[in-house]
N, C-alpha and C positions, 0 to 999 in steps of 0.2 A: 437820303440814307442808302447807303451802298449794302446790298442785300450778297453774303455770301454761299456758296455750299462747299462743305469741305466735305471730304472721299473718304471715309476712313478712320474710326476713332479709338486708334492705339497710341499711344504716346504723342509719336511726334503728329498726328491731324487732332489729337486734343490741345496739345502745345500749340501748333498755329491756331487752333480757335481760342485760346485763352489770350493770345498777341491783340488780333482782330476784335476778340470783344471788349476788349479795355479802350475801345472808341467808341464811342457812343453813338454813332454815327451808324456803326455795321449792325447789322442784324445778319445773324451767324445759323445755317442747320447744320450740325455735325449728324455724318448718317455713323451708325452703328449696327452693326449686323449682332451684338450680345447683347440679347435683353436685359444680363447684367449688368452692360454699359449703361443705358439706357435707363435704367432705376436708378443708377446710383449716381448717375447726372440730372437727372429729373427730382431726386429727393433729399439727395444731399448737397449737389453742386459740386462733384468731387469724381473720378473715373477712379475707383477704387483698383480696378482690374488693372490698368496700363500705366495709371498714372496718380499714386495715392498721394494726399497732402496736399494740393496742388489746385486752391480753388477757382472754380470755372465762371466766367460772369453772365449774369443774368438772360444777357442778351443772346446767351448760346443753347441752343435748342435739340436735344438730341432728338430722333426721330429714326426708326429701323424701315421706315417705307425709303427708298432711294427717288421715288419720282417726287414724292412731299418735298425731298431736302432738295430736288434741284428748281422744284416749280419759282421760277418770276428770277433764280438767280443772275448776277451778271459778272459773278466771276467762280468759276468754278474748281477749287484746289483735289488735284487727287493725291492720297496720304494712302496708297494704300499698297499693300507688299510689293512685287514684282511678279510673280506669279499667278495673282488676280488680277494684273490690271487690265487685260486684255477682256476676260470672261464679264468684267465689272463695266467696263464699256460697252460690251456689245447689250448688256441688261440696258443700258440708261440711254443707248444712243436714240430712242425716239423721244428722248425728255431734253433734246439740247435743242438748241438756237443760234441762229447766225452771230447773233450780238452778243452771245457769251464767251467768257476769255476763260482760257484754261489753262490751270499752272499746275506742270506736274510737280512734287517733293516727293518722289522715290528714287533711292538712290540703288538702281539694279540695273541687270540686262534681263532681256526676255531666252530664259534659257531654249526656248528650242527655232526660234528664229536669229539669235545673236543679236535683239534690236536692242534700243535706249528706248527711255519710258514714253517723248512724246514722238519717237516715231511708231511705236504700238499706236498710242491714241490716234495719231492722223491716220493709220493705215485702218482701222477703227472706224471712224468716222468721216474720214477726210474728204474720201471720196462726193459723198452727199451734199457736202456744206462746203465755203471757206473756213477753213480752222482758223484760228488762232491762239495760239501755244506759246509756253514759256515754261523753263526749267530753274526752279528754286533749287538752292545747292548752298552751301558754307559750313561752315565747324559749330554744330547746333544740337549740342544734346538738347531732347525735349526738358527735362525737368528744370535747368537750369534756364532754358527761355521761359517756362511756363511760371517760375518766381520772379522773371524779371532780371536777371541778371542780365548786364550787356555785353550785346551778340550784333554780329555784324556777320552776312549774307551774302547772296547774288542773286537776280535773278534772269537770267540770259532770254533772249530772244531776238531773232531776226525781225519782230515785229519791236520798231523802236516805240512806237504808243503802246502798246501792249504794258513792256519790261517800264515805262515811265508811270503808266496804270498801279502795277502792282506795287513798286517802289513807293508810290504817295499812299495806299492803299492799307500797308503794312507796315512803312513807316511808323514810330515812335521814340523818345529818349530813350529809348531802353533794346531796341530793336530794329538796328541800320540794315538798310537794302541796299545794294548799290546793285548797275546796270551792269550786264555786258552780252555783246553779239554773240559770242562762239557756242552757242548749244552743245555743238557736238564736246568742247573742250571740256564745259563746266560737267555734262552730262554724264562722260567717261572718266573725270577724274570721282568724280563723289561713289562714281560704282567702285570703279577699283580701287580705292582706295582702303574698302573694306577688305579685301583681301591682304594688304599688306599689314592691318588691322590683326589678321589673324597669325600670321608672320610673328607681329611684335607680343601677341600674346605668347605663342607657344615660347620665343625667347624666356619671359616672365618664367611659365609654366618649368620651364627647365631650370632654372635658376640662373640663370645669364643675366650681365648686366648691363647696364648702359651704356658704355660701349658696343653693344651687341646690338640693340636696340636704337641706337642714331646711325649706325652704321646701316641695317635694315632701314629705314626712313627714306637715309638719301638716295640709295642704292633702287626702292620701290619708286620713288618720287623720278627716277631713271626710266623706268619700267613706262610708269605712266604716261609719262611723256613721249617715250617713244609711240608710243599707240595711239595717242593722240590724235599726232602729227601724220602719224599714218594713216589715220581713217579722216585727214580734214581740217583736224582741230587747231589750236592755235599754242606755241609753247608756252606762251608767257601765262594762257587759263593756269596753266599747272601751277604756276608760280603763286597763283592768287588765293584767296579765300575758299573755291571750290578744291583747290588745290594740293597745295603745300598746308594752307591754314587747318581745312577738313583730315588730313594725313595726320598730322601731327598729333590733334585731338585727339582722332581716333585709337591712336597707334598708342599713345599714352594716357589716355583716359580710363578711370576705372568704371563707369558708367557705357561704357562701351562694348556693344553685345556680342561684337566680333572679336574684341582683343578679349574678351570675356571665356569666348568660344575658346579660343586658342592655347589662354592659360591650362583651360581644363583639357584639353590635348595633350598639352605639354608634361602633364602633371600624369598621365597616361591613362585616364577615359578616354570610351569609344562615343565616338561622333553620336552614334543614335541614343543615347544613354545622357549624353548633353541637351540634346534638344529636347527631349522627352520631360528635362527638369527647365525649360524655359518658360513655364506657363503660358505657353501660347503667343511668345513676341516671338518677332524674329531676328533672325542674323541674317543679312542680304547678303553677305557675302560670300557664308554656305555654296547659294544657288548663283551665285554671280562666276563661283572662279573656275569653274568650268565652261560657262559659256566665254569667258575675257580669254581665255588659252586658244579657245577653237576661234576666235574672234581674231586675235594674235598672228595664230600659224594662217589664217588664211589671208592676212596682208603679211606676211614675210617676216612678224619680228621678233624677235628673243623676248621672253617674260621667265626667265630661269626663277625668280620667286614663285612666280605664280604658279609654276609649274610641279613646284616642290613642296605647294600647299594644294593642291590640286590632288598630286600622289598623297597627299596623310591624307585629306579628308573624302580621297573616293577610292582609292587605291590599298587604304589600310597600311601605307608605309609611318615606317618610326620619325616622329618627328626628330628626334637626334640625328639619324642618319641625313634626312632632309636639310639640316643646319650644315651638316659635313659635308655635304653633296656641295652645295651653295660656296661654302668656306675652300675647296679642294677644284673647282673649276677654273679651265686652262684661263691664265693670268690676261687683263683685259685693259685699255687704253680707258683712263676715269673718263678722259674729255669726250670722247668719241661715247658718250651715253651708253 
């Protein structure tokens, strides 16, 4: 029996525990820090808060102590914002072990070091132990993995036992993992990708239409890639599942809490006024597109999207004017990204 601890029990860390308990094989602690998660998975089988409808199996055990959910694990999933995940490590780092594999599934940067998720973790814990780390990434709204719909994934890692671990581990008909090296690829496209997420919402928000909206796509999936490639990564990640697949999602998905974000931008609400009506999920993207600009300018590269979502949501600029900014900038070679 493969004994899990997932990090996190909002949407998408109830969603991977509802994959992993549908095997029978796993024995699943989901930590929760709301005692109302916690009741209403312990009594109903159901995370009313993050994730209604949506029943959880048996085998998944909510628990609010974080040493209980890690005790005897041998893979340990973190599902948990971007902005905890550092504080959230440094609580749990005497409850780890050499033999345990760690897979991050947050798709952010750490806003005030400009890291990805599992170079916080290793810088974290790293030191003390060998780590071993991997990054979950694909086009995965929670509710629709958590019904079973099929979805198909990535799980990147330099460590190739590791990413073949998890691949068997999470496997099922319903729920494809496929492998790949480039950490840094998979890691940077599923952050940024949110921000262009927010792009294609304010689009919406304005009434613009689909041409407006494929045009932003390909143009971010531009973006992306260039960043990539500059900080490491590899082009063709962009092209993949973490990618182009996860962009597309996000960018046209109505389940989507960044292009969610954006609509209501666009539509002309202020930023605090939106988040204040999220009941406590997040938009990674929010806290992402500030740190991916200053990420950006200090490897040298153009993020003119990012830049013009960056000014509406810290800067207080119109998003109309942002789409005109974008639309009116000196004429550019498509091929040359």
């Amino acid at each position: 029996m493969s004994r899990v601890a997932v990090i996190g029990a909002g949407a998408w860390g109830t969603g991977l525990g509802i994959v992993l308990g549908r095997k029978r094989t796993h024995q699943i602690r989901l930590w929760a820090r709301e005692p109302e998660v916690r009741a209403s998975i312990s009594s109903r089988r159901v995370n009313e808060l993050f994730l209604p409808g949506q029943e959880i199996p048996e085998s998944v055990n909510a628990t609010g102590d974080i040493r209980e959910a890690m005790e005897g694990a041998e893979i340990v999933v973190s599902a948990i914002p971007s902005q905890f995940c550092r504080s959230t490590f440094e609580h749990l780092r005497r409850s780890l072990t050499n033999s345990m594999l760690f897979v991050s599934a947050t798709k952010g940067l750490e806003e005030q070091t400009l890291l990805r998720m599992t170079e916080v973790i290793t810088q974290v814990v790293g030191s003390n132990q060998r780590l071993r780390v991997g990054a979950l990434s694909g086009p995965s709204f929670a509710k629709e993995v958590a019904r079973g719909d099929p979805t198909a994934i990535t799980i990147a890692s330099q460590d190739a036992a590791l990413a073949e671990t998890v691949q068997r581990e999470f496997s099922d008909p319903r729920f494809r993992v496929y492998t790949n090296s480039d950490v840094i690829g998979v890691e940077l496209s599923g952050a940024l990708k949110n921000i262009i997420a927010i792009a294609a919402g304010v689009c919406h928000g304005l009434g613009l239409g689909h041409n407006s909206v494929a045009g932003l796509i390909t143009r971010g999936l531009a973006e992306i890639t260039r960043l990539v490639v500059a900080c490491g990564g590899r082009a063709e990640t962009t092209a993949g599942l973490a990618g182009l697949g996860d962009l597309v999602l996000t960018c046209t998905g109505d389940l989507s809490r960044n292009r969610s974000v954006g609509v209501e931008l666009g539509r002309g609400r202020r930023l605090p006024e939106i988040i204040a009506s999220m009941r406590g999920t997040v938009a990674e993207g929010v806290f992402t597109t500030h740190a991916a600009l200053e990420l950006a300018r200090s490897r040298g590269v153009e993020m003119p999207i990012t830049e013009q979502m960056d000014a509406v949501l810290h800067h207080d600029k119109s998003p109309r004017e942002a789409i005109h900014e974008l639309m009116t900038r000196s004429s550019k070679s498509e091929t040359g990204l």
